[in-house]
Each structure stands twice: as structure tokens, then as C-alpha cells.
C-alpha positions as CSV (number, residue, x, y, z in Angstrom):
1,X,-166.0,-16.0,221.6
2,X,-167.5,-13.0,222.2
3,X,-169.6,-11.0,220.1
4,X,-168.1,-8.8,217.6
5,X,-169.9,-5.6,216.0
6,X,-170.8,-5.8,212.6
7,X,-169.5,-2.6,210.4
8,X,-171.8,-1.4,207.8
9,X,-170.6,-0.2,205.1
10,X,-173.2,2.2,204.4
11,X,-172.8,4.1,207.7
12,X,-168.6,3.6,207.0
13,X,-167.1,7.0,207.3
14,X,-164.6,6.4,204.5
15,X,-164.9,7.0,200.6
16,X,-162.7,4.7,198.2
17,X,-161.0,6.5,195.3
18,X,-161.2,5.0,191.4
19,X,-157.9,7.2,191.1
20,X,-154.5,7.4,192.8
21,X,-153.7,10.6,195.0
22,X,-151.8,13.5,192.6
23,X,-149.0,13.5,195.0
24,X,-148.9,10.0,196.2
25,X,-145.0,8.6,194.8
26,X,-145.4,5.2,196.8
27,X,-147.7,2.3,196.6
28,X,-148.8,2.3,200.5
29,X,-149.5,5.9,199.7
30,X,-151.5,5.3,197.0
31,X,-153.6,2.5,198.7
32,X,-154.0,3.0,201.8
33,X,-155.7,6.5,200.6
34,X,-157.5,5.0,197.5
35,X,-158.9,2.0,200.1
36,X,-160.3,4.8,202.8
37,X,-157.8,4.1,206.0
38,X,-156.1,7.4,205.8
39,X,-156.1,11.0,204.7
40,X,-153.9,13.8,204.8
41,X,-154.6,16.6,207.0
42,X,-151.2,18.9,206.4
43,X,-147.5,17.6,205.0
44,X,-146.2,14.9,206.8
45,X,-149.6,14.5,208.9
46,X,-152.5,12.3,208.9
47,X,-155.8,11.3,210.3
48,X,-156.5,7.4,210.5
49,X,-160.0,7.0,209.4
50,X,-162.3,3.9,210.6
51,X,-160.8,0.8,208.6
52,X,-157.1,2.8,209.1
53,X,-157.5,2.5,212.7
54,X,-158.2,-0.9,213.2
55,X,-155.6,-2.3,211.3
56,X,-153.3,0.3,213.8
57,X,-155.1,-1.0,216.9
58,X,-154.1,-4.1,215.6
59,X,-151.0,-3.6,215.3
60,X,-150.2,-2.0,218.7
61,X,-151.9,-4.9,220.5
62,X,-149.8,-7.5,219.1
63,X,-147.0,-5.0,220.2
64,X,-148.9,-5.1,223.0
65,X,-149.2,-8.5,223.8
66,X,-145.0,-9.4,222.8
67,X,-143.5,-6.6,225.3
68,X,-145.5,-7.9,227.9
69,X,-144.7,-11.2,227.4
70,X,-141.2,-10.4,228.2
71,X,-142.5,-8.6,231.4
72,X,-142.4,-5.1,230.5
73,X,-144.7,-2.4,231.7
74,X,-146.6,-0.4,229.9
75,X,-146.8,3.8,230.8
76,X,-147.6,6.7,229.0
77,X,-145.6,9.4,229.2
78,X,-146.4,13.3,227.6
79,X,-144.9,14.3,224.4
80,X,-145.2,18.3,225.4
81,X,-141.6,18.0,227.2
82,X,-139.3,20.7,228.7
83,X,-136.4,21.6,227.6
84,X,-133.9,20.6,230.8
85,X,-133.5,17.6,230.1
86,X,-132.7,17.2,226.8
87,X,-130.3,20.3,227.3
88,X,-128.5,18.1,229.8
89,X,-127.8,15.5,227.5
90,X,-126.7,17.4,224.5
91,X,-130.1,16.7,221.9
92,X,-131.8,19.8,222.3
93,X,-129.2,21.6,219.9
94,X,-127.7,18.2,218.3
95,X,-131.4,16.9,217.0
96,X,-131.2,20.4,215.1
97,X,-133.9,21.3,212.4
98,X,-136.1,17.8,213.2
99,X,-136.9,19.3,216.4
100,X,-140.0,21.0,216.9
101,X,-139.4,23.7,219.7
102,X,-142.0,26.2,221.0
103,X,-142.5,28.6,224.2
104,X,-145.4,28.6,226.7
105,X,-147.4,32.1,227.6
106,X,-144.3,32.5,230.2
107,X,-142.1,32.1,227.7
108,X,-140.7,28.5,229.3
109,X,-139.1,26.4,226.6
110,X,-140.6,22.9,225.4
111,X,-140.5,20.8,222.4
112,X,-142.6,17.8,221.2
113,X,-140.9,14.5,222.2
114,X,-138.8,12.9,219.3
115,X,-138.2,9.8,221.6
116,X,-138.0,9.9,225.3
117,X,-134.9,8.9,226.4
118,X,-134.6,11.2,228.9
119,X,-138.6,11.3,230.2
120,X,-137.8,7.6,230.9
121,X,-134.5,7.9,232.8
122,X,-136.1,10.9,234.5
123,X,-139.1,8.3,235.6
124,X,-136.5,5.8,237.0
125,X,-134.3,7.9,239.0
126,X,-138.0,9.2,240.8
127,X,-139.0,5.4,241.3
128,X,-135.9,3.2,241.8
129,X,-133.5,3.6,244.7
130,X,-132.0,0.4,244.9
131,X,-130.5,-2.8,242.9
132,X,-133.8,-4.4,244.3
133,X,-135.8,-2.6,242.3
134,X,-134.1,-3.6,239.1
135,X,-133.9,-4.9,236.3
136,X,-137.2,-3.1,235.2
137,X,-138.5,-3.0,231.5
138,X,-141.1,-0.1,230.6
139,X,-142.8,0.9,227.4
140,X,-145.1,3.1,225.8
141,X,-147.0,3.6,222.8
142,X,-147.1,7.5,221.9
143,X,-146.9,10.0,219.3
144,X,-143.6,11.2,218.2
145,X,-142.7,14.5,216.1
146,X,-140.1,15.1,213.8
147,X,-140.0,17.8,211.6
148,X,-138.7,16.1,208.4
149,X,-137.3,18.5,205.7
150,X,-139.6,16.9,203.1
151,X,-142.3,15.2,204.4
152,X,-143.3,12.2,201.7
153,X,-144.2,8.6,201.2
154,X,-147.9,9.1,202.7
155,X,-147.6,7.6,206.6
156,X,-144.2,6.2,205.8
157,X,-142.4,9.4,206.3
158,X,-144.4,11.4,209.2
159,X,-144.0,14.9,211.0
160,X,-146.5,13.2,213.1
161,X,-146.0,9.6,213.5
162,X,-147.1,6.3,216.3
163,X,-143.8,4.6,218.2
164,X,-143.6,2.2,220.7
165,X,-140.3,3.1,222.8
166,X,-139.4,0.9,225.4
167,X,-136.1,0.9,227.9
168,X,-134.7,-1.5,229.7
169,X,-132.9,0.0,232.9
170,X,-129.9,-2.7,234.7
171,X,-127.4,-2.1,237.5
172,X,-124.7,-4.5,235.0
173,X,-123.8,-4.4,231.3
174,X,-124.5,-8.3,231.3
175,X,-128.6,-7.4,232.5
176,X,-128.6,-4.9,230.1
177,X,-127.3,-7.8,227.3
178,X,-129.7,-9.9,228.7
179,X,-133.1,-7.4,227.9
180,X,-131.3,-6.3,224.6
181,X,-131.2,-10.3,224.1
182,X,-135.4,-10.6,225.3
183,X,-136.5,-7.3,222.8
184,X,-135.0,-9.2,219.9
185,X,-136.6,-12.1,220.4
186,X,-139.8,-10.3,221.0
187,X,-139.2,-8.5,217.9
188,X,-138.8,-11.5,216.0
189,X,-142.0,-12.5,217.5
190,X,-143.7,-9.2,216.5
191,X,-142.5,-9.0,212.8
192,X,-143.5,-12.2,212.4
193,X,-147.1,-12.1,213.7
194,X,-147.5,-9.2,211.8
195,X,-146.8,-11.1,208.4
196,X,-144.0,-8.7,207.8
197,X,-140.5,-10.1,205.6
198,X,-137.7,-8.7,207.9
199,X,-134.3,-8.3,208.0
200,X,-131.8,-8.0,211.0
201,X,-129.1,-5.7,210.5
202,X,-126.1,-4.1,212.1
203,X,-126.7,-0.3,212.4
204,X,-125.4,2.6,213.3
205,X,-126.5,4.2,216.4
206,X,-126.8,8.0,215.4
207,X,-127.5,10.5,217.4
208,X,-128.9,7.9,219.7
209,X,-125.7,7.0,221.1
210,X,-124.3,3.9,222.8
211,X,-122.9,0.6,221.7
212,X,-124.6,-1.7,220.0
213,X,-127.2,-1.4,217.3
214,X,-129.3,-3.6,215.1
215,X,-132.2,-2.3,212.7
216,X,-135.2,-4.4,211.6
217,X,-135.7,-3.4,207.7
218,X,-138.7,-4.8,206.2
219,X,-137.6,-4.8,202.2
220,X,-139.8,-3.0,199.4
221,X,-139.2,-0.6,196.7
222,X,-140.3,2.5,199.0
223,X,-137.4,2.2,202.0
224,X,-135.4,5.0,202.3
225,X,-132.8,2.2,203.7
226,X,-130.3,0.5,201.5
227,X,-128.7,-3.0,203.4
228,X,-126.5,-5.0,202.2
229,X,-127.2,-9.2,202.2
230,X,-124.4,-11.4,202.1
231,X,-126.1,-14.7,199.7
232,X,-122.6,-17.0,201.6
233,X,-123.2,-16.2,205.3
234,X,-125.4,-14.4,207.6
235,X,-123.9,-11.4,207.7
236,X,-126.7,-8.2,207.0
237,X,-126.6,-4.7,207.6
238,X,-127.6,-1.1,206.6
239,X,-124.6,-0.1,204.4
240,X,-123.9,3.0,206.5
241,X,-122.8,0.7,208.8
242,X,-120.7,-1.5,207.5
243,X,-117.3,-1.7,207.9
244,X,-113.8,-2.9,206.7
245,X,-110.9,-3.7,208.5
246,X,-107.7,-1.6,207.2
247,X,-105.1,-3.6,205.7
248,X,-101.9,-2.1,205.1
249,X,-99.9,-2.7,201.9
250,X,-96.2,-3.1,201.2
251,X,-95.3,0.6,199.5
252,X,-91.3,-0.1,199.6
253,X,-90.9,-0.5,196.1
254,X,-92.9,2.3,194.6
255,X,-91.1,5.3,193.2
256,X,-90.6,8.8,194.7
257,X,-93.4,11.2,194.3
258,X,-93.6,13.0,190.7
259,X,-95.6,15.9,189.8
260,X,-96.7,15.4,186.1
261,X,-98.4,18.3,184.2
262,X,-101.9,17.6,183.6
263,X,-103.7,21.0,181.9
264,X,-107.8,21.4,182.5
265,X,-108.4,18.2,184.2
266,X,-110.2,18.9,187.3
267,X,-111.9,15.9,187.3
268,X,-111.2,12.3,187.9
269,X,-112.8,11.3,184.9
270,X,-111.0,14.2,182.9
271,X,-107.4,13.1,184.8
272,X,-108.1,9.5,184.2
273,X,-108.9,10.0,180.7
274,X,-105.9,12.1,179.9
275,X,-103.7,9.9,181.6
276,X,-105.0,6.5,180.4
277,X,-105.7,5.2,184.0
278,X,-108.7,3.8,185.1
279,X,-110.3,6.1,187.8
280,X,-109.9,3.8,190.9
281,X,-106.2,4.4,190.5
282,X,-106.6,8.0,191.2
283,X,-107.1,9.4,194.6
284,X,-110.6,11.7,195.3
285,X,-110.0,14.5,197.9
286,X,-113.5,15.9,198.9
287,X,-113.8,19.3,200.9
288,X,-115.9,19.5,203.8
289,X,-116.7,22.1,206.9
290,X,-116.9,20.6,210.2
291,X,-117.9,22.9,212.7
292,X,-116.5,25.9,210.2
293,X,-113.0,24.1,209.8
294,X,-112.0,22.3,206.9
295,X,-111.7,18.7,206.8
296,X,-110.3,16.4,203.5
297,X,-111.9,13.3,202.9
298,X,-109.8,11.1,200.8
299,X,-111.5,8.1,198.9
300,X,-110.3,5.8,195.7
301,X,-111.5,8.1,192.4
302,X,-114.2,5.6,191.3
303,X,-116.0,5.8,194.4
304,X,-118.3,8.2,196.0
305,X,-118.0,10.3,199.3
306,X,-121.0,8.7,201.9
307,X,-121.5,12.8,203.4
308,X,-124.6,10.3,206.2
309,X,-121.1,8.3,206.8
310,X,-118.8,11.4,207.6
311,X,-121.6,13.1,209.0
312,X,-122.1,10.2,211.7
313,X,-118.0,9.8,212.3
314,X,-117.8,13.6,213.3
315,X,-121.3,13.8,215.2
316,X,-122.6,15.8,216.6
317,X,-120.5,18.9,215.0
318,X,-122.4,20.3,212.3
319,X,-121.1,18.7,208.8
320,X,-121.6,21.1,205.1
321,X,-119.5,20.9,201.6
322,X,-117.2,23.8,201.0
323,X,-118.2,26.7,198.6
324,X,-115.8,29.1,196.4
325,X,-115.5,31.0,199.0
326,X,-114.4,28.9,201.4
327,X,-111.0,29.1,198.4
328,X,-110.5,32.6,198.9
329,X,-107.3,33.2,201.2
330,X,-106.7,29.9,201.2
331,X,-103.3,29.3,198.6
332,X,-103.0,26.0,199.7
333,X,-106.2,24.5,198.4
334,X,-106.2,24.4,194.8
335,X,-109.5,23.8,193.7
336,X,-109.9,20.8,191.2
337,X,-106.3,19.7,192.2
338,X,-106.2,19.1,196.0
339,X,-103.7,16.4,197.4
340,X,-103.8,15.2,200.5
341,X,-99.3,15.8,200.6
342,X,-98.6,19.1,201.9
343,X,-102.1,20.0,203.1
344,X,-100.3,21.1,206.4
345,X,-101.7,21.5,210.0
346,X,-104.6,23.5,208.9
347,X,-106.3,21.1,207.0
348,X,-107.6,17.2,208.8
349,X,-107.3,14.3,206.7
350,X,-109.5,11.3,207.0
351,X,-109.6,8.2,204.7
352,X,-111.3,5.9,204.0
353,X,-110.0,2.4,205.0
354,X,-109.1,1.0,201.1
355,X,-106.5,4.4,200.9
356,X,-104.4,2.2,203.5
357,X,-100.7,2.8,204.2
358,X,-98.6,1.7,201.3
359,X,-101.1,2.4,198.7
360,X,-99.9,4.5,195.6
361,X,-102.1,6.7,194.2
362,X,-102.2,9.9,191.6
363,X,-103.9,12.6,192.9
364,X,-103.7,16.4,192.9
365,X,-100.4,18.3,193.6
366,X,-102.1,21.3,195.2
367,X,-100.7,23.2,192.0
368,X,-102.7,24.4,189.2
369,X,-103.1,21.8,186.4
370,X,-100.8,19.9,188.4
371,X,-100.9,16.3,189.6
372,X,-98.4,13.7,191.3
373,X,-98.1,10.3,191.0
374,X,-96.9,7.5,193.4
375,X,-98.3,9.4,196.4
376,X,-97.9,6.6,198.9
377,X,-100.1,6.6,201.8
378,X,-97.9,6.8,205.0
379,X,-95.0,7.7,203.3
380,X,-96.0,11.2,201.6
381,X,-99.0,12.0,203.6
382,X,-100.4,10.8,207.1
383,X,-104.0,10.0,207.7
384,X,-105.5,11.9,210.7
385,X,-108.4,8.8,211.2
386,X,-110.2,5.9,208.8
387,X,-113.8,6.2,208.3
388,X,-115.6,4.1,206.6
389,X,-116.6,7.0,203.7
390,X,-117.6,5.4,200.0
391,X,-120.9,4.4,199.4
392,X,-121.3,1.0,199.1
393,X,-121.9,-0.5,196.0
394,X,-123.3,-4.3,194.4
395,X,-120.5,-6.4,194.4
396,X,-118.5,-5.2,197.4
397,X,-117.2,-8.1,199.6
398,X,-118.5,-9.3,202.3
399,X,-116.4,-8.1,205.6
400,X,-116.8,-11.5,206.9
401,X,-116.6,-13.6,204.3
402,X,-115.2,-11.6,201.2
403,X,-118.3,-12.8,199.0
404,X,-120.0,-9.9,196.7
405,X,-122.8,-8.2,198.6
406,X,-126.1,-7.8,197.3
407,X,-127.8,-4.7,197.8
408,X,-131.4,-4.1,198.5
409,X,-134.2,-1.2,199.6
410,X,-135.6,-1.6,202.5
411,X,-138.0,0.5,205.2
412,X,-137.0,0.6,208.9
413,X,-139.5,-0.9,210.9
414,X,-137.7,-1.4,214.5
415,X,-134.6,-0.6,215.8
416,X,-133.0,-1.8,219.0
417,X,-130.0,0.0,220.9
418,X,-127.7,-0.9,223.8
419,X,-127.2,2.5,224.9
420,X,-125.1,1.8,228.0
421,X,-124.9,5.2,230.4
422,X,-124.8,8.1,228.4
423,X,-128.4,9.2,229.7
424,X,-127.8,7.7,232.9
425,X,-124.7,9.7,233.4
426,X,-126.2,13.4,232.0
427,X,-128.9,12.7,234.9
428,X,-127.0,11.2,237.7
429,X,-129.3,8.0,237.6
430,X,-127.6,5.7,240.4
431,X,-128.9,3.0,242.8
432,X,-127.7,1.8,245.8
433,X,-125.9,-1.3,245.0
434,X,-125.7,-4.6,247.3
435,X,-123.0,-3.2,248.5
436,X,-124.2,-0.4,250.2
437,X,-122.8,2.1,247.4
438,X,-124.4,4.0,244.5
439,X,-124.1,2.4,241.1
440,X,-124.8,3.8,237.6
441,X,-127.6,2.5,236.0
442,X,-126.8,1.1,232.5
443,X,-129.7,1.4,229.7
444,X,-130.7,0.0,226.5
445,X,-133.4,1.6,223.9
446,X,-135.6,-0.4,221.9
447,X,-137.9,1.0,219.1
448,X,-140.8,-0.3,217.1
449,X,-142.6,2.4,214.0
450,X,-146.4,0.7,214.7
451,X,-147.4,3.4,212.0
452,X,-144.7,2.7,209.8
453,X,-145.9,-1.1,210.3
454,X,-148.7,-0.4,208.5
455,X,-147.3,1.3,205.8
456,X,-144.6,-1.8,205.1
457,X,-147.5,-3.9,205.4
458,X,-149.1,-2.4,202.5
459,X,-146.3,-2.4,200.4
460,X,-145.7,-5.8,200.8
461,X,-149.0,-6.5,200.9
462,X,-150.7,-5.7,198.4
463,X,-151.3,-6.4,194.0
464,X,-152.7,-5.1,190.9
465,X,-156.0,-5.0,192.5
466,X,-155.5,-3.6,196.0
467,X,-154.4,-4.3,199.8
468,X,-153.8,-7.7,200.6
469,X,-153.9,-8.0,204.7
470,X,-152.4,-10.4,206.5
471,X,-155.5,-12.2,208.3
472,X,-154.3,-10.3,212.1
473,X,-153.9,-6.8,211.4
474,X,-156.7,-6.7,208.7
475,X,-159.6,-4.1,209.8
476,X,-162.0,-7.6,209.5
477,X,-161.7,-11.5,209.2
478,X,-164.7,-11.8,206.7
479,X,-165.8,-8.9,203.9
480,X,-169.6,-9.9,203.3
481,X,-170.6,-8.5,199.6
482,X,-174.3,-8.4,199.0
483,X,-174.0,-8.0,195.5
484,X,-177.8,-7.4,194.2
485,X,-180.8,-6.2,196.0
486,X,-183.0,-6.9,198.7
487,X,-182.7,-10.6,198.8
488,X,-178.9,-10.6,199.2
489,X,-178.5,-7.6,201.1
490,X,-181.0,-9.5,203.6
491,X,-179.1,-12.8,203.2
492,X,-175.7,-10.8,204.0
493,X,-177.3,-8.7,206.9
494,X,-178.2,-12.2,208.6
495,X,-175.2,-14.4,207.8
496,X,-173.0,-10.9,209.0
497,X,-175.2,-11.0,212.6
498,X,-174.6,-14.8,212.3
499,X,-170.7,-15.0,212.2
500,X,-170.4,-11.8,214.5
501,X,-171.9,-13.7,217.4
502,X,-169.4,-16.1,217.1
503,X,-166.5,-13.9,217.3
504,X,-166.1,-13.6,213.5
505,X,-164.8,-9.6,212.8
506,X,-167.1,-8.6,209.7
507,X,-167.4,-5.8,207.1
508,X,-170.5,-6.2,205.4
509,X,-170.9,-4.1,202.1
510,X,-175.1,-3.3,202.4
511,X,-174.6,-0.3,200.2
512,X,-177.9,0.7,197.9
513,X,-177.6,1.8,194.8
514,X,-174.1,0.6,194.2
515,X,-173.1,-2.1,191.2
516,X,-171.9,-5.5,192.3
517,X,-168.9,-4.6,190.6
518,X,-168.3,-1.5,192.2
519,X,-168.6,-3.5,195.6
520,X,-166.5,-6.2,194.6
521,X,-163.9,-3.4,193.2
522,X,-163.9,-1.8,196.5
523,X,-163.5,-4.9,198.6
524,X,-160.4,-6.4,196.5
525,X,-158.9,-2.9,197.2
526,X,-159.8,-2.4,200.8
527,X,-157.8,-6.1,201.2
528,X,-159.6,-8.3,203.9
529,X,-158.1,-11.6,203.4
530,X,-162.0,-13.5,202.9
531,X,-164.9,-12.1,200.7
532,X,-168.3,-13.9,201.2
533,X,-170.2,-12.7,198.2
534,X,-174.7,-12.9,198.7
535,X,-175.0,-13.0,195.0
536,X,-177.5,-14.6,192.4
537,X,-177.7,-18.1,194.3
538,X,-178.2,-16.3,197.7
539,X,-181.8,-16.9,197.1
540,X,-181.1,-21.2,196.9
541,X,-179.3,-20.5,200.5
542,X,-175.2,-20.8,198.4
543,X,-173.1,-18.4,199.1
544,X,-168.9,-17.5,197.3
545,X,-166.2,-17.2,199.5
546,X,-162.9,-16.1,197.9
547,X,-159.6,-16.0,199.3
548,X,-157.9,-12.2,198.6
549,X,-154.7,-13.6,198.6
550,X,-155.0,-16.5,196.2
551,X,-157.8,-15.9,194.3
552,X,-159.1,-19.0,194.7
553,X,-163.0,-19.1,195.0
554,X,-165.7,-21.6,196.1
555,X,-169.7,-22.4,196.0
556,X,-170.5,-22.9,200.0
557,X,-174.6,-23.5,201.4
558,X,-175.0,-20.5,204.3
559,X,-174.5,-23.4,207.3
560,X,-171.1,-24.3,205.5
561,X,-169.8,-21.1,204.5
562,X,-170.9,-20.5,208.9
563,X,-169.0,-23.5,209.6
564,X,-165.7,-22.5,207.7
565,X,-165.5,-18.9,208.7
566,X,-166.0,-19.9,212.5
567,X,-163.5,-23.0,212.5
């Protein structure tokens, strides 16, 4: 093995902190600040100090060393890009606010690459003419900028953040199955090298486009993802992605319509309470804008509207609730008491799939203090399109099996997209086929967050005392303590050279004038999985080695501890 540097901890550019940061809401926030691998240099952006950036580089190389496994090539590729191009495929105005834009001194326009689609396919169409020079896999590993709203959650939830993107690029939908089919493997491969828990689940593809879509979603208390988990099958999946099938009802036998008088109840809890009916028997009618015009979304009364959900089925018009003024002129919307009968051709109505045709329902009579009951779906109103609009709840079955779901948080780690042509068609990216005639090229996306790695790593990672890292992506193999004065700061300064020259990675805590127990504080907190402690019997030639993770500890002579730490 070759010979590995030793790191001093007294010429470490990093301080460890006794006290959470005032503004850290997470608990990768709070240690990987408190342990000295980051710090904040504005909202949403960091600086990876010393320890920080080993545990990243050791992440990207086992990204690294799984994409190229699978024969993809590794480029890099700016993130100052033009405009052009993203103008040709509809994302410079549909990314919106996330987008950071700016202008050169000649006033060109640019913006700071949120993913690279386009770059890629641009790259392609200048290197491959022909079917012979595909299927071809590239990658990078780059900085990507967002501008999120509210930056939070430490490194978790970047303006500034570190991707791999990769593409696969295939003359036939079956290639491109095939390299969706070798990234998930690989991803597998990755998430589980890594020592990250991970889930596979259906997704939606956003403004992304194309087909299919799974997300990776590693599960702890900070995601921003919820997924659902079916304990009888397989079935997993980010719950704005879930879907039921729409099952019609027999409505034959249910009454006409009747409009019943119902004074101040513009609520469904104030109807259902003044009628005596529990809520999911009323009918909730939720105003929206789409693109300016106004849109009803109908969902059962005890459920909530899922705006991501509508927002993704009407993408990429621009999707905002309704205000009182949006009321004024407008005699057929009755606020507090909207029905979707008699809306008229003004006014879109989409539903979600459990308000199915036959279903009865109370809901507002477009009449002040009014509503009607027995409004059946299909017979007194027609819905324009189904989405898939509540949020879903504990307890919802399963669409494959019908068992209740179980809900969980969770943070997205990867995400992995057949994306089919819609890049390849906004920039004419064809090859000459066997055939001797051009053929669209058919693409597929494939995403990894390497700095969002190392945040899930520390959250699930980690205990009362500190960072817990899994033994490949910690920033050493062995933490040396000397813990007391020149006799064991000498024994650890030798037994540190020692294990470096076989290969061993080592952090060696040399500090003067700091407390064993300050040292061992710091090194429980900074997480590297072993901690060889010089302390009183150093001068007898024994040594302690600990295991971070367990707790478990041991009395080892110098020769054995060697031997152990070198196996």
C-alpha cells in the first residue's frame, strides 16, 4: 500500500464547536459545523474545510469508480452556460425564480447551469454522426446552482451545491432501457458502498421531462421527501407520485339534485357540522389560477388539495390560489359555496380520481348560504381530467395491493430519468442510422447529490455524541489520541508514521495544551470509525482502540494494535 500522509491536528485548519450553530434546524447541520467539515460563507453556500473535503472526495470517487464500471466517461463541462439552448427547450423561462440568470459586459445572456441537459446533447450532436458511435454513456461531477427561495438545512438544501449528472445517449428506446437498467444497478452499488439506508421509488419527472422516473430517498427526520412504503409488497414511491386508478360507481339510484339551505357555513367543517355528515361526504372545490384562468379542483371534503400535484399536472403554466379579487365580476363563483354543477365553460374542472362518476356528494350550490345534495359525478357535472390531487395520508391503500401505506421522511439522494427525446428533438440531435437515414437520438438522465450524500450520511450517521462515519467516506481509518504529554504525544507521532506507511489513513490529535477529554470529545464528534488512544499505559508500550460505532473498547501492545489496524 502506499504511503498515506499523516494529518496533524495541530496544523488542522478546522475549529470544533462545544455549541450547536444559532441557525442550524437539522442534525447534519448541526454536526457537520460543530465537527469542523464545513462553514457557511452566505445562505445556501458553503466552503468544505479539510476533514469536509475528504469525506466529499470520498464520496465522488466511489461515484467515481461505479459509473465507470458501467463504461461511462467522465467530462467536465462549464456551469457559466448561454442562454440558446435552454431557450430552445423551454427551461430558461419554465425553471423560473431557481434560475440564476446574469449578462456579460456585452450584454449576452447566461445563467449558472442547474443541470446540463442541454450542454450534453449539445456535446453529442458535435461528436456522434453515426449509430456506430453509439450507445455512449458520459458523466460529470460539477457544481450546480439553484436559487432556492429559502436556503436551509446546512449543505442539505444548497444555492451552491456538488452533482454528478450523467446521460446515456441510444439510437432505440430498448438501449436507452438497457443504460436506465446499468445506472440502477450502479446506484444500488453506490448507496450501498457509501453505507447509506435507501429507498427506490417511483417519481415524478418534473420539469425534467420524459417517461420514466425513480428517486433514491435515503430516510431521516430532515428529508424534505415524504414516500410512501407498502409493509405487504414492494411497491415504494414519493407520494406525489402515486397514483390510483379511477373506478366508477353505480350512481342510478341516487336522488335528483336538491339545494338545501345551509346559512354561514363556508366551510366543510361548518357544513358538515350543521348537517350531521362526516366531512368526506362533502365535496371540496379549491380555486386556482393557471396561467391567469381559473381552474376548480374538486377533492372529497376531508382531504387536502396537493397544489406540488396540480402544479406538476398543468406544468409548465404558471400555477397560484385565487384572491378576493379574482371574485369580483365573477357572479358565478360564490365564494365559500362553489359547486362544481353549473360552473359553465369559463371555469375547468379537474378531480381527483376518488370523485369518480357515480359518486354522490354535497357540495356548494354556487348560491349564497346555499348547498346541494346528491350531486352525482357524471350526471350533474362533468370532469374536464383526473389528477391525482389529495395529499396522501397514513393508511391510504396500497395501489397495488390495497394494504395501508406507511408514510415516512426521507432526503433525495439520486434520481434517475428515462427522458426519451424531448432534448434530442429541441436540438435536432440525429445519427445516421444502418440504414443510411437519420435517426433521433433517444436519452436518459441520471442524477446523484455527492454533497447531499454527505449530509444523509450524517444524519444517519451519527449519536448523542457526534458523527459516526461509515469506515469509506470517513476523512481517516484510524483517529490517534495522545491523551497526556510528551510521552504519548511521542508514542502517537510514531505509531501514526507507523500505520501511514502501510497505507493506514490517520488523524492524529498532537494538540498541546488541550485536556484528554477535550481530545477525546472532539474525536467522538468528528466520527472516524477507530480511535487509538496513547494514554497512561503508553509508557508500558499498550495502547486503547475503540470502535466509534459500538463503543466497544480494548487494551492492545503497539505491535498488536499495528497488526489490527493494517489487517
Amino acid at each position: 500500500m502506499a504511503n498515506a500522509p499523516v494529518q496533524r491536528m495541530s496544523q488542522l485548519m478546522a475549529k470544533t464547536l462545544r455549541d450547536d450553530p444559532a441557525d442550524a434546524e437539522v442534525l447534519s447541520h448541526k454536526l457537520l459545523v460543530r465537527a469542523g467539515y464545513v462553514r457557511r460563507t452566505a445562505a445556501g453556500i458553503w466552503s468544505w474545510l479539510p476533514l469536509g473535503r475528504k469525506v466529499l472526495a470520498n464520496v465522488e470517487r466511489i461515484v467515481r469508480e461505479e459509473m465507470d464500471a458501467i463504461g461511462a466517461q467522465e467530462v467536465l463541462l462549464p456551469a457559466l452556460l448561454p442562454r440558446e439552448p435552454y431557450e430552445a427547450t423551454g427551461r430558461w423561462d419554465e425553471y423560473g425564480g431557481e434560475l440564476f440568470r446574469l449578462k456579460d459586459r456585452k450584454g449576452g445572456d447566461y445563467l449558472l447551469g442547474p443541470t446540463h441537459e442541454e450542454i450534453f446533447t449539445l456535446l453529442v450532436k458535435d461528436q456522434a454522426s453515426s449509430y456506430k458511435d453509439l450507445p455512449v454513456i458520459l458523466y460529470q461531477i460539477q457544481s450546480k446552482y439553484r436559487d432556492e427561495a429559502r436556503p436551509r438545512a446546512g449543505i442539505l438544501r444548497g444555492r451552491e451545491f456538488l452533482m454528478k449528472d450523467s446521460y446515456s445517449f441510444d439510437t432505440a428506446d430498448e438501449g436507452l432501457a438497457a443504460s436506465y437498467g446499468l445506472h440502477r444497478q450502479a446506484y444500488q452499488r453506490i448507496f450501498e458502498r457509501l453505507g447509506l439506508d435507501y429507498r427506490i421509488c417511483a417519481a415524478t419527472a418534473g420539469a425534467m421531462g420524459g417517461s420514466k422516473s425513480e428517486e433514491f430517498l435515503a430516510p431521516a427526520e430532515a428529508g424534505e421527501d415524504t414516500f410512501a412504503d407498502c409493509p405487504n409488497c414492494d411497491f415504494a414511491a414519493n407520494t406525489e407520485a402515486i397514483t390510483y386508478e379511477l373506478k366508477p360507481v353505480d350512481g342510478s339510484g341516487v336522488p335528483a339534485l336538491e339545494e338545501i339551505p345551509t346559512p354561514d357555513t363556508p366551510t366543510i367543517e361548518t357544513l358538515a357540522a350543521s348537517l350531521g355528515v362526516p366531512a368526506s361526504a362533502t365535496l371540496k372545490n379549491l380555486l386556482v389560477k393557471v396561467d391567469g384562468e381559473i381552474v376548480a379542483v374538486g377533492v372529497p371534503g376531508d382531504r387536502e388539495v396537493d397544489l406540488g400535484k396540480v402544479e406538476a399536472h398543468f406544468a409548465p403554466a404558471a400555477v397560484e390560489l385565487v384572491t378576493a379579487e379574482d371574485f369580483t365580476g365573477r357572479p358565478d363563483l360564490v365564494r365559500g359555496y362553489v359547486g362544481p354543477q353549473g360552473l359553465g365553460e369559463k371555469v375547468t374542472y379537474v378531480a381527483d380520481p376518488r370523485v369518480a362518476p357515480g359518486t354522490a356528494w354535497i357540495t356548494g350550490a354556487n348560491k349564497e348560504h346555499t348547498h346541494a345534495k346528491n350531486v352525482v359525478a357524471g350526471r350533474d357535472f362533468e370532469v374536464d381530467a383526473y389528477v391525482d390531487a389529495v395529499v396522501v395520508r397514513e393508511g391510504d391503500p396500497c395501489p397495488r395491493c390495497g394494504t395501508g401505506l406507511k408514510l415516512d421522511r426521507a432526503i433525495e439522494i439520486g434520481h434517475i430519468f428515462q427522458l426519451g427525446r424531448k432534448y434530442t428533438d429541441a436540438l435536432k440531435l440525429d445519427v445516421l442510422g444502418q440504414n443510411g437515414k437519420p435517426v433521433r437520438v433517444t436519452m436518459g438522465s441520471y442524477g446523484i447529490g455527492v454533497s447531499r450524500a454527505v449530509a444523509a450520511l450524517a444524519e444517519q450517521h451519527a449519536d448523542e455524541h457526534g458523527l459516526v462515519w461509515p469506515a469509506e467516506v470517513a476523512p481517516a481509518d484510524v483517529h490517534v489520541v495522545a491523551a497526556g504529554k510528551a510521552l504519548q504525544t511521542e508514542v502517537a507521532l510514531d505509531v501514526s508514521q507507523k500505520l501511514a506507511a502501510a497505507g493506514v489513513r490517520v488523524l492524529v490529535d498532537d494538540r498541546a495544551g488541550v485536556s484528554p477529554g477535550v481530545k477525546f470529545t472532539d474525536a467522538e464528534l468528528i466520527g472516524v470509525p477507530r480511535i487509538l488512544v496513547a494514554g497512561r499505559r503508553a509508557g508500558e508500550g499498550v495502547l486503547e482502540l475503540k470502535n466509534r460505532r459500538t463503543g466497544e473498547r480494548e487494551e492492545l501492545t503497539v505491535e498488536e494494535a499495528l497488526t489490527r489496524l493494517t489487517a
